[in-house]
C-alpha positions as CSV (number, residue, x, y, z in Angstrom):
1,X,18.4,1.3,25.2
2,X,15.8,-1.3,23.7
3,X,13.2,1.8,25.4
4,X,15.0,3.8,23.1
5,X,15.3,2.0,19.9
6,X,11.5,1.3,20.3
7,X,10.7,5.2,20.6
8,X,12.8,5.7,17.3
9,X,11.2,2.7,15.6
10,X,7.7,4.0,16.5
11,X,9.1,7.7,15.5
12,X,10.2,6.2,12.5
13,X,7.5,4.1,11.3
14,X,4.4,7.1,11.5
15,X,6.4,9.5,9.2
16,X,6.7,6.8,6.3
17,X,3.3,5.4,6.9
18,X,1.6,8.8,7.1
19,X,4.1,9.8,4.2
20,X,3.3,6.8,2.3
21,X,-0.2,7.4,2.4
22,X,0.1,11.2,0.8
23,X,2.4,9.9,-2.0
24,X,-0.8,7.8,-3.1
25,X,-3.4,10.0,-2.3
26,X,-3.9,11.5,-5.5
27,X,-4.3,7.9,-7.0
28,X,-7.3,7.2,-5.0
29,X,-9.1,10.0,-6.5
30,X,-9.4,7.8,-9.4
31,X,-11.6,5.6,-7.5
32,X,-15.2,5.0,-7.3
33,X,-17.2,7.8,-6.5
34,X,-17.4,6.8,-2.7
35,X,-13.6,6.8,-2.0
36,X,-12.7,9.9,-4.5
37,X,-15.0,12.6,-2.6
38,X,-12.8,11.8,1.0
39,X,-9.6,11.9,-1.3
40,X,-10.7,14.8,-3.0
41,X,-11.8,16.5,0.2
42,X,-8.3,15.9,2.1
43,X,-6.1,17.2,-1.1
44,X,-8.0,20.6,-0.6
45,X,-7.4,20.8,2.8
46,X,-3.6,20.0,2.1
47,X,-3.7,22.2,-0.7
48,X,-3.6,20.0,-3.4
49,X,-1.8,17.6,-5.1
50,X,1.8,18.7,-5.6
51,X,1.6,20.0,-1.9
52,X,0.3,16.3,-0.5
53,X,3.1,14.3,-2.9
54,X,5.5,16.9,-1.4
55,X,4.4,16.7,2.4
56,X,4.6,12.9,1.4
57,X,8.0,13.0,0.6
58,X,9.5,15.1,3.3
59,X,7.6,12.6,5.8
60,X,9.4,9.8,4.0
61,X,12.5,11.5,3.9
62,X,11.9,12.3,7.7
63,X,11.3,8.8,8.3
64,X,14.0,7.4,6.7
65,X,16.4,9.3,8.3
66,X,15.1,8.0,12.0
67,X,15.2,4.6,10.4
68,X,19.2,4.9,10.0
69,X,19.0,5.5,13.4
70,X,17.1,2.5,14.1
71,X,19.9,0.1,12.0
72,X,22.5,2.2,14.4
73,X,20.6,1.3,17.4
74,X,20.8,-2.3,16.6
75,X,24.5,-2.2,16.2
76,X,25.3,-0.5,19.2
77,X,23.0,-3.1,21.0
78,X,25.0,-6.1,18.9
79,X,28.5,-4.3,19.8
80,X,27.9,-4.2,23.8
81,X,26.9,-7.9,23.6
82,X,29.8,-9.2,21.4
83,X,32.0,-7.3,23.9
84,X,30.3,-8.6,27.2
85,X,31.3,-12.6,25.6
86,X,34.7,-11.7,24.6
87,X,35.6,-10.6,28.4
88,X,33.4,-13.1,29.8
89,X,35.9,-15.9,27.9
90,X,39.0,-13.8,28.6
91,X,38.3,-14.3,31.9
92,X,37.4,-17.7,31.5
93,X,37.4,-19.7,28.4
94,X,35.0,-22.3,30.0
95,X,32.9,-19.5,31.0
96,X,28.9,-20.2,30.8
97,X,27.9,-17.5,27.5
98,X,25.4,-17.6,25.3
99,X,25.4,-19.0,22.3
100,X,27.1,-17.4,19.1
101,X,28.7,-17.6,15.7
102,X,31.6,-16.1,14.4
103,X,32.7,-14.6,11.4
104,X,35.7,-13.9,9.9
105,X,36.8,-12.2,6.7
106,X,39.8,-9.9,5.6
107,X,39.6,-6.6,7.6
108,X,40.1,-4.8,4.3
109,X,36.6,-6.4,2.9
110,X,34.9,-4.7,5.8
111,X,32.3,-2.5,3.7
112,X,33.2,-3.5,0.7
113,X,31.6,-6.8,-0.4
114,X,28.4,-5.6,-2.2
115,X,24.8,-7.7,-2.4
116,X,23.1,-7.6,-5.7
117,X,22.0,-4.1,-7.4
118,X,18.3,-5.3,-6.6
119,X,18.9,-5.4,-2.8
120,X,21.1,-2.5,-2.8
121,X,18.1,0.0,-4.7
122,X,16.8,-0.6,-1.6
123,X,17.5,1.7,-0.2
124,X,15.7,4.1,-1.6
125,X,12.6,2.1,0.2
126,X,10.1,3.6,2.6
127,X,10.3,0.0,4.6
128,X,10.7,0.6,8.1
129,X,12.3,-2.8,9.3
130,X,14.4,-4.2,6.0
131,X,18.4,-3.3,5.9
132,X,18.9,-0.6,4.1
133,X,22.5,-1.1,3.4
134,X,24.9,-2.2,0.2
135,X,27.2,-5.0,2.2
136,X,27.1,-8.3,2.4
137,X,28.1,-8.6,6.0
138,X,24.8,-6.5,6.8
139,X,22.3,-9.3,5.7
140,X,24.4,-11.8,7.0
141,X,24.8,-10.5,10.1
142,X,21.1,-9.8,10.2
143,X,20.0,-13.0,9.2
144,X,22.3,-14.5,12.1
145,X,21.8,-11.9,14.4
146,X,18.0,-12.4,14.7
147,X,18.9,-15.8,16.5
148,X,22.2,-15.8,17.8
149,X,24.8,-12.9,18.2
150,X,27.0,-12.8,15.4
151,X,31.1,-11.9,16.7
152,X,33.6,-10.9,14.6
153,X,37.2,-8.6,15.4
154,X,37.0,-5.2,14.9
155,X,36.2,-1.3,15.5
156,X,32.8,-1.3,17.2
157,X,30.3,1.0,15.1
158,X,32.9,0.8,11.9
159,X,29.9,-1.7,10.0
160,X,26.7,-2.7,10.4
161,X,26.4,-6.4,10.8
162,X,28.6,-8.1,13.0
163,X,29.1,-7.2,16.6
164,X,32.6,-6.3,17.3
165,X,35.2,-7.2,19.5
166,X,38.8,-5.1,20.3
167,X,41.8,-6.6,20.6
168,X,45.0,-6.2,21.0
169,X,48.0,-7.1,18.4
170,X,49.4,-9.5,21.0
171,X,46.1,-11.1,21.9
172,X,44.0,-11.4,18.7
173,X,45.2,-14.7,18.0
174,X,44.0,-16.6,21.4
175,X,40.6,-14.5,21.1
176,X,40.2,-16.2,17.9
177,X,40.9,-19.3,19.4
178,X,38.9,-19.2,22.0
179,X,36.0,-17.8,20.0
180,X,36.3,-20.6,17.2
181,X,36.6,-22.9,20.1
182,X,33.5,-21.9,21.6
183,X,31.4,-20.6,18.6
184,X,28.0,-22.7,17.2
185,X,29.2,-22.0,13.7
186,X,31.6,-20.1,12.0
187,X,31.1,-17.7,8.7
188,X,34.8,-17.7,7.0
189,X,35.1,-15.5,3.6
190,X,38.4,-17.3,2.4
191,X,40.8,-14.6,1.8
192,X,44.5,-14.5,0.5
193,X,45.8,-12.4,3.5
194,X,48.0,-13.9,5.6
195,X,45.6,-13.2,9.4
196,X,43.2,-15.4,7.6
197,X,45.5,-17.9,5.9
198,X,46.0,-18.3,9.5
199,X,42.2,-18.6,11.0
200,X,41.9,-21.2,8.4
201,X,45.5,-23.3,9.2
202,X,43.6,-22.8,13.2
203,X,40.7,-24.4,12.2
204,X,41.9,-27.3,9.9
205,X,44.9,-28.0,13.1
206,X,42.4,-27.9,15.9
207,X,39.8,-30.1,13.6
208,X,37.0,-27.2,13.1
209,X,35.8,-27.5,10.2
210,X,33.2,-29.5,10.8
211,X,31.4,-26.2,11.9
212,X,32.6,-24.1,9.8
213,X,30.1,-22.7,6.6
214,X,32.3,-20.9,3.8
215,X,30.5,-18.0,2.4
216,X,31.5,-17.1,-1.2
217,X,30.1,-13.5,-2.1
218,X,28.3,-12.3,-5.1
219,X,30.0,-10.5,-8.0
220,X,30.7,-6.9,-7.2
221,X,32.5,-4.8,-9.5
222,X,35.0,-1.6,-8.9
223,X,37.6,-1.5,-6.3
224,X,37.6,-4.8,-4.8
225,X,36.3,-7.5,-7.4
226,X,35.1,-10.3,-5.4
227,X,35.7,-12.9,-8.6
228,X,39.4,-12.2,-8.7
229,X,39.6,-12.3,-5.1
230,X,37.9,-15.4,-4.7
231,X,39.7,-17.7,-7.6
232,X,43.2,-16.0,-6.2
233,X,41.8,-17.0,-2.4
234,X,41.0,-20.4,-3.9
235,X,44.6,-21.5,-5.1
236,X,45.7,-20.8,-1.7
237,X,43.2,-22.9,0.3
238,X,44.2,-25.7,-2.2
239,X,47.8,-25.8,-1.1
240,X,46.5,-25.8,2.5
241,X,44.4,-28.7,1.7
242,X,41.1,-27.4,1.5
243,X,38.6,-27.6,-1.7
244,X,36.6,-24.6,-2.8
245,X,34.1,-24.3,-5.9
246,X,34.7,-21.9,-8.7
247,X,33.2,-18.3,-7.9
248,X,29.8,-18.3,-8.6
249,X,28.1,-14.6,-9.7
250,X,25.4,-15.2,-7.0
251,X,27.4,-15.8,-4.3
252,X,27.0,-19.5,-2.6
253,X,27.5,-21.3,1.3
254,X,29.2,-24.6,1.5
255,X,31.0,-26.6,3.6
256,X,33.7,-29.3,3.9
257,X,34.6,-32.3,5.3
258,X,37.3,-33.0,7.7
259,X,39.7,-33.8,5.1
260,X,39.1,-30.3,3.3
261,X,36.7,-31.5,0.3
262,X,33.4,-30.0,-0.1
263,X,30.7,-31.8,0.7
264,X,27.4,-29.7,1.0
265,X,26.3,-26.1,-1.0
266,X,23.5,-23.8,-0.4
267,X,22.7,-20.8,-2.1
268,X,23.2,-17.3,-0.7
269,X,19.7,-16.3,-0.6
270,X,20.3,-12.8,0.9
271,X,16.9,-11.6,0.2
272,X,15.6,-13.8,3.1
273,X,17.1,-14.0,6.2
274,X,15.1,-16.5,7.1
275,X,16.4,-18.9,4.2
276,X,19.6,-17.8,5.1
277,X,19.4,-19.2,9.0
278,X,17.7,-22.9,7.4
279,X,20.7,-23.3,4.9
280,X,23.3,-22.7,8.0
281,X,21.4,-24.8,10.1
282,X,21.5,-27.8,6.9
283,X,25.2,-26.8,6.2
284,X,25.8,-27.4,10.2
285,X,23.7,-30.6,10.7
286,X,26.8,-32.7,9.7
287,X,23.9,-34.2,7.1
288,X,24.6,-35.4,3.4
289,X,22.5,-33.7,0.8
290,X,19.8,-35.5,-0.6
291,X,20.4,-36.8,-4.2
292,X,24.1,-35.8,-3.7
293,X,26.4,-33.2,-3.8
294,X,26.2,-32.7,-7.6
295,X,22.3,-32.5,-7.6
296,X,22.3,-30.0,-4.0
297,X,25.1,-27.9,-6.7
298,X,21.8,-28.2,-9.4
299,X,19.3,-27.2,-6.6
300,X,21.4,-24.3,-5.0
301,X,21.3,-22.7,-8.7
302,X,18.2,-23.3,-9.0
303,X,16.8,-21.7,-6.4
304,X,19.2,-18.7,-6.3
305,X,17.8,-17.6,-9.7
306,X,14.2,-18.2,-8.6
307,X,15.4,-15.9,-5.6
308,X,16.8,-13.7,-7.9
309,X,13.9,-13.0,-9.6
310,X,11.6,-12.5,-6.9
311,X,13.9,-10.2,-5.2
312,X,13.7,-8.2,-8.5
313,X,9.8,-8.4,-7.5
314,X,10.1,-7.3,-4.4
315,X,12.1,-4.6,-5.0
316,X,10.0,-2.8,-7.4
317,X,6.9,-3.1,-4.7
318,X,9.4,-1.7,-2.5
319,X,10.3,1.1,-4.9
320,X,6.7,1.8,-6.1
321,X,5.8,4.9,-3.6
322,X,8.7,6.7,-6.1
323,X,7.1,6.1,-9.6
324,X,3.9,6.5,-8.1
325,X,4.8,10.2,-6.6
326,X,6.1,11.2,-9.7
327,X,2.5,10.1,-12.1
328,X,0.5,11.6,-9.1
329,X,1.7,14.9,-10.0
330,X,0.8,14.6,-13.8
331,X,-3.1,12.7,-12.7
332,X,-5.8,14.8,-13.8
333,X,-8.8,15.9,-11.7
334,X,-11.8,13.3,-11.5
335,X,-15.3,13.7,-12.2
336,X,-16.3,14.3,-8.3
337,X,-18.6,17.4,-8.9
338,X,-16.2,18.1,-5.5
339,X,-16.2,21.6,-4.5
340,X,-13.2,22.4,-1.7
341,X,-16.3,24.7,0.4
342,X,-18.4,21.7,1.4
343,X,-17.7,20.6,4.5
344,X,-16.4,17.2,5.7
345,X,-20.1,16.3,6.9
346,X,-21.5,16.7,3.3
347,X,-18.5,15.3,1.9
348,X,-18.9,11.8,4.2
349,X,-22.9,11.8,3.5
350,X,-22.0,12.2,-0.2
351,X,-19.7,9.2,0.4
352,X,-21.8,6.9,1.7
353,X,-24.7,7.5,-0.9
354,X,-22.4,6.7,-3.7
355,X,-21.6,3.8,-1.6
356,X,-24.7,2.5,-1.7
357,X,-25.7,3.6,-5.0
358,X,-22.9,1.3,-6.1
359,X,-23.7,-1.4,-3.9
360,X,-27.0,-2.2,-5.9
361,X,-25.4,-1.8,-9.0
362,X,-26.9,1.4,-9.5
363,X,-23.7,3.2,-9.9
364,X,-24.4,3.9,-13.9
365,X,-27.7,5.4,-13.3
366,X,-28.2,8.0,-15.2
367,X,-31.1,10.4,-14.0
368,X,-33.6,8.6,-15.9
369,X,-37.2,9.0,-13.8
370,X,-38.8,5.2,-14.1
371,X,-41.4,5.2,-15.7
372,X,-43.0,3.5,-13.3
373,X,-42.9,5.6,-10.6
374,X,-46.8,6.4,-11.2
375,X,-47.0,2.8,-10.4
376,X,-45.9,3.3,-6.3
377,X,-47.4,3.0,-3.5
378,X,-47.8,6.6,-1.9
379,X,-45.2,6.2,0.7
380,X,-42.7,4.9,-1.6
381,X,-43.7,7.4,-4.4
382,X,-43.2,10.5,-1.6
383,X,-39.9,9.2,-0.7
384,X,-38.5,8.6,-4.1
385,X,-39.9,12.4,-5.1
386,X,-38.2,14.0,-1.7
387,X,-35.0,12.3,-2.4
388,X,-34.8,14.0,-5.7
389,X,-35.7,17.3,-4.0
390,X,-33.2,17.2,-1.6
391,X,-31.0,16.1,-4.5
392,X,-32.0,19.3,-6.9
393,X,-31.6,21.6,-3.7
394,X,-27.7,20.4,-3.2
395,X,-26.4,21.0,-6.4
396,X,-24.6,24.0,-8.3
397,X,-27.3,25.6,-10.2
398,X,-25.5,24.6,-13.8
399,X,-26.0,20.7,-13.2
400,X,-29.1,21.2,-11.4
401,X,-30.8,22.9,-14.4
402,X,-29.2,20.2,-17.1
403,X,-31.1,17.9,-14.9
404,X,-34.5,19.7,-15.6
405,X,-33.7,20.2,-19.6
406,X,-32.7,16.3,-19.6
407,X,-29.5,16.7,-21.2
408,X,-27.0,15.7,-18.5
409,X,-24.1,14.2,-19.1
410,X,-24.3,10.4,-17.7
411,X,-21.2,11.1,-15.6
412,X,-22.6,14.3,-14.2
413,X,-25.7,12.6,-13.0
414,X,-23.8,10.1,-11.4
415,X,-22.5,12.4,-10.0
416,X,-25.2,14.8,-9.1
417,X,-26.8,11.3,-7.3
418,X,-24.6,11.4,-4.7
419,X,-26.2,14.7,-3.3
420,X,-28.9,12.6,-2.4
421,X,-29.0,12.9,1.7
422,X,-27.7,9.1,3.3
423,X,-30.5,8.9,5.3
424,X,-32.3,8.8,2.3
425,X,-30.4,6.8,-0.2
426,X,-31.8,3.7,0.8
427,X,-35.7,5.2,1.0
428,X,-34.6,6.1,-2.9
429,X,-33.4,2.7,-4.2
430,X,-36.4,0.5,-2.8
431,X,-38.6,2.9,-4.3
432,X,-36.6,2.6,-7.8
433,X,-36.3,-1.0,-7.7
434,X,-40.1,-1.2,-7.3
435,X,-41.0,1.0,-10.4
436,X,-39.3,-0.6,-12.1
437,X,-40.3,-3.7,-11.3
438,X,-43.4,-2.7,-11.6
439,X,-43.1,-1.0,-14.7
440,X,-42.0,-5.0,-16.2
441,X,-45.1,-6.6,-14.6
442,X,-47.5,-3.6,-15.8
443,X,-48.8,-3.0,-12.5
444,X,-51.9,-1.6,-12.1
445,X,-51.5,2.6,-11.3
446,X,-53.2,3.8,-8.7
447,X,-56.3,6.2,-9.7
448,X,-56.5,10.4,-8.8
449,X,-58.8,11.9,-8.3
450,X,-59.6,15.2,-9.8
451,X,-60.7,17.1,-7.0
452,X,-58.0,15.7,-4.5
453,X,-55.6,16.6,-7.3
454,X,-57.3,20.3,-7.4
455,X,-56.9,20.7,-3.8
456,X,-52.9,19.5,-4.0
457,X,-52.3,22.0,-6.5
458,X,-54.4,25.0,-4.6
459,X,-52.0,23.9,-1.2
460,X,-49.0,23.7,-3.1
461,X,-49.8,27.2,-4.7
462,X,-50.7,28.4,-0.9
463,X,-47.3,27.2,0.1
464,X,-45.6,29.5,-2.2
465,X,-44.4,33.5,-1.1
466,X,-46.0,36.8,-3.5
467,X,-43.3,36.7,-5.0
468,X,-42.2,32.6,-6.4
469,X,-46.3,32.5,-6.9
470,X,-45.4,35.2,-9.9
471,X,-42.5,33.6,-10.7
472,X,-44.3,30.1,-11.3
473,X,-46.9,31.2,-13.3
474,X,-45.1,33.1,-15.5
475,X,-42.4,30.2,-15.9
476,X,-45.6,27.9,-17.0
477,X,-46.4,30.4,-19.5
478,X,-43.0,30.6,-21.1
479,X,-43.0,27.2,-22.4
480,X,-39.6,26.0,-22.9
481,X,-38.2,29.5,-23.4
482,X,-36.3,29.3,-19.5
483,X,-33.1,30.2,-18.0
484,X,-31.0,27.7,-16.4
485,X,-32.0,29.7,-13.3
486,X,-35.5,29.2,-13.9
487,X,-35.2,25.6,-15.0
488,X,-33.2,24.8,-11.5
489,X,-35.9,26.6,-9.4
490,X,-39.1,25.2,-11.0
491,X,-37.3,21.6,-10.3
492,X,-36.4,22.3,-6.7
493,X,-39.8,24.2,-6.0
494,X,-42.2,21.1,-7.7
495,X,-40.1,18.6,-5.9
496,X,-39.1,20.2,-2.7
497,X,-42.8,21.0,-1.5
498,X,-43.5,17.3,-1.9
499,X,-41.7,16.9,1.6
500,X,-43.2,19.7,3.4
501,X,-47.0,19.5,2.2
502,X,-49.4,18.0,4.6
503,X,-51.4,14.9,3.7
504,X,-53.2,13.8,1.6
505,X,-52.2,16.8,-0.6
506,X,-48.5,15.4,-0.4
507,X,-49.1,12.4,-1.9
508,X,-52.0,13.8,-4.6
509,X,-49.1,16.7,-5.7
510,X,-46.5,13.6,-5.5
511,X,-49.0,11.7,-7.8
512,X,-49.8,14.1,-9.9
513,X,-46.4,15.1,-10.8
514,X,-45.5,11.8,-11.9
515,X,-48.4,11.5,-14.1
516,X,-47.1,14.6,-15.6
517,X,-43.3,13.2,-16.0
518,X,-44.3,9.7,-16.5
519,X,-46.5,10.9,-19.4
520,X,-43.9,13.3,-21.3
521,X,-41.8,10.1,-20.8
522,X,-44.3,8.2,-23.0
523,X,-45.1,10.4,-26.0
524,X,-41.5,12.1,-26.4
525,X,-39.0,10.1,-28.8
526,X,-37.4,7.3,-27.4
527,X,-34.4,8.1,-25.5
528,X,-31.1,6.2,-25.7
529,X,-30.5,3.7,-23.0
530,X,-30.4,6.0,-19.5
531,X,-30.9,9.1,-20.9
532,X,-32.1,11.7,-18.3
533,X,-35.5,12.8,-17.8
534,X,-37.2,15.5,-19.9
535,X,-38.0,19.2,-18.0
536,X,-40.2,19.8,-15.6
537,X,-42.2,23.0,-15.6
């Protein structure tokens, strides 16, 4: 069986994660650049947003189905123990079980005592291992349970909480004694019915309740009102001798002396079952409060407020996948420059550019050429150039030519600088970090010779097919009268070949075009503050 509860835990716990993790999916889109692409990439594939908060739902749903079955589980598990101690001390009162507490309430209760709204919304939580149920006896039981077994009289499977024990009309009565006689501690919800008028006569005669811990419950409303039950329970226990506080809308554990008078109170901090277990181990130490009953009454109050509001917390964390769902479907679409054809290789190298790019703060660059690139060394000046070739090459032929007119949007070009190949991001940024470094210290740039320059130009020409040979001169004569299609290809083509020429004429070409850029730089107008570079023909 504990094979099988742990199959349904683990069945359980991958639809809510997985679940989980496709209600918030659209959120992460919203991200930097480096975590949105992935995002984006993955709502395509699961057709997009309202599909993935959908899927994400029926996984949740799925999972919380199999996570009943887990809380049913349990119960089965805390039934067949409760039972195998009730026949091992029918059998022999004296008998060697292990330990346990008891608990006792009015069968007609069973179900019916409510926790506080903000435990019961909880249900509605994708949580895999919390209780998921509206009664008291539930989280008591758990609380309990998760140390020693918890034994109370009943229909097995009829509640979860509780293990239960059958018996007879003619016996129930010497079960009861011999569990109270044998029990750690005792739970007792005081009760006007006469079965437990009579536990409690058992356990003031036979000089129990010394282990016993009342549990007052918290305010529920409807059918059964747990105030009017309690003050009508409480007249009773005082003709029987025994002292109870006035009902308290939190709930509250206490316990009395021999002589019936109260003489310790915790609060009923459902929301923790591992509060709960400390307060029944204080209440059951036979210890006096520190500072007093009357300042343990202050504490108790105290703390079950503080507990109140936290659970209040903790249950709108809990409850968060729900909102969270619901705004993912009205989200609009982020600046990725995503397209749903590129593949999940261009879609991770696009990742871990904009990763880097961020990392050194470069994340608002905004396609401005330094203007100190003419001040590089040739190896860094060929790999800042081939960079923004490759970059060029990769993008959709709209951004690609705002780039070469200079009037991309900043966003765009952030953008449109994660299509810079990975393996070359980092090639990129040392060689922007030195221009512009350089460009502060007015480093000295690095003379060209005309003929070398000549030479560049005549391989670069060479390099060109019949045909983008007649297309390049006749874009140079056009002036600034270009297509966005002619625009995008003189870019790519002036930029590109800086990769493939042999040297020297690489570096002369690479030199040369950014004595051409860096000088259009210096005579245009100033541009605003990252502005984009000017065309290149």
């Amino acid at each position: 069986m504990r094979l099988t509860e742990s199959a349904v835990k683990t069945g359980a716990l991958l639809p809510l994660g997985v679940g989980f993790v496709l209600l918030v999916l659209p959120f992460s889109t919203q991200l930097s650049l480096e975590y949105a692409l992935p995002s984006a990439k993955l709502l395509s594939v699961l057709g997009g947003v309202t599909a993935s908060v959908l899927l994400g739902l029926a996984l949740v749903t799925l999972g919380l189905v199999l996570r009943k079955r887990v809380i049913v589980s349990r119960q089965s598990r805390n039934d067949r123990t409760a039972q195998e101690i009730m026949t091992a001390l029918r059998a022999n009162s004296d008998a060697a079980v292990p330990e346990f507490y008891l608990y006792l309430r009015a069968f007609e209760t069973t179900g019916r005592l409510q926790v506080p709204l903000y435990l019961r919304l909880r249900k509605f939580s994708i949580g895999l291992f919390q209780l998921v149920t509206s009664d008291l006896e539930s989280y008591v039981g758990s609380a309990v349970g998760s140390a020693v077994p918890l034994i109370a009289m009943g229909r097995p499977g009829e509640s979860v909480g509780a293990g239960r024990v059958v018996a007879s009309e003619e016996h129930w009565e010497g079960d009861i004694s011999t569990l109270m006689r044998r029990a750690t501690g005792i739970l007792l919800i005081p009760s006007s019915r006469p079965g437990t008028l009579w536990e409690m006569d058992a356990l003031k005669r036979n000089g129990l309740l010394r282990k016993v811990v009342f549990v007052m419950p918290p305010r529920t409303h409807g059918g059964l009102d747990t105030r009017e039950r309690w003050e009508a329970a409480r007249s009773i226990l005082v003709g029987h001798g025994i002292e109870a506080p006035e009902h308290q809308e939190r709930g509250l554990l206490f316990e009395t002396d021999p002589d019936g008078k109260v003489c310790n109170v915790e609060p009923l901090l459902l929301n923790s079952a591992r509060q709960v277990r400390k307060s029944l181990r204080r209440l059951l130490s036979d210890a006096a409060p520190k500072g007093g009953l009357y300042h343990a009454i202050a504490v108790a109050h105290k703390r079950a407020r503080r507990a109140t509001f936290r659970g209040w917390l903790e249950t709108v964390r809990e409850l968060s996948p729900l909102p969270l769902a619901a705004g993912a479907l009205l989200l609009g679409s982020t600046a990725t420059g995503f397209d749903p054809a590129e593949s999940w290789g261009t879609v991770w190298d696009r990742s871990q550019t904009a990763g880097e790019l961020a990392g050194y703060g470069i994340h608002n660059m905004r396609g401005r050429i330094s203007t100190g690139v003419n001040r590089l060394d040739d190896a860094r000046l060929r790999a800042y150039f081939v960079a923004w070739g490759d970059m060029l090459a990769r993008l959709d032929q709209q951004t690609c030519a705002a780039i070469a007119r200079g009037d991309v949007e900043p966003d765009a070009m952030q953008v449109a600088l994660s299509y810079i190949p990975a393996r070359e991001a980092g090639d990129f940024l040392n060689a922007l970090l030195t221009a512009e470094a350089a460009e502060q210290e007015n480093a000295e740039i690095p003379p060209l010779d005309s003929a070398a320059v000549a030479l560049a130009s005549n391989e670069f020409y060479a390099s060109l097919s019949d045909e983008d040979r007649q297309r390049y001169v006749r874009i140079g004569e056009a002036g600034d009268q270009l297509s966005d299609e002619d625009r995008c290809w003189a870019g790519r083509t002036v930029f590109g070949r800086i990769g493939t020429l042999p040297e020297p004429h690489a570096s002369v070409w690479a030199r040369s075009v950014a004595n051409e850029v860096v000088g259009q730089l210096r005579t245009a107008s100033p541009p605003p503050a990252g502005d984009s570079a000017p065309p290149v023909r």
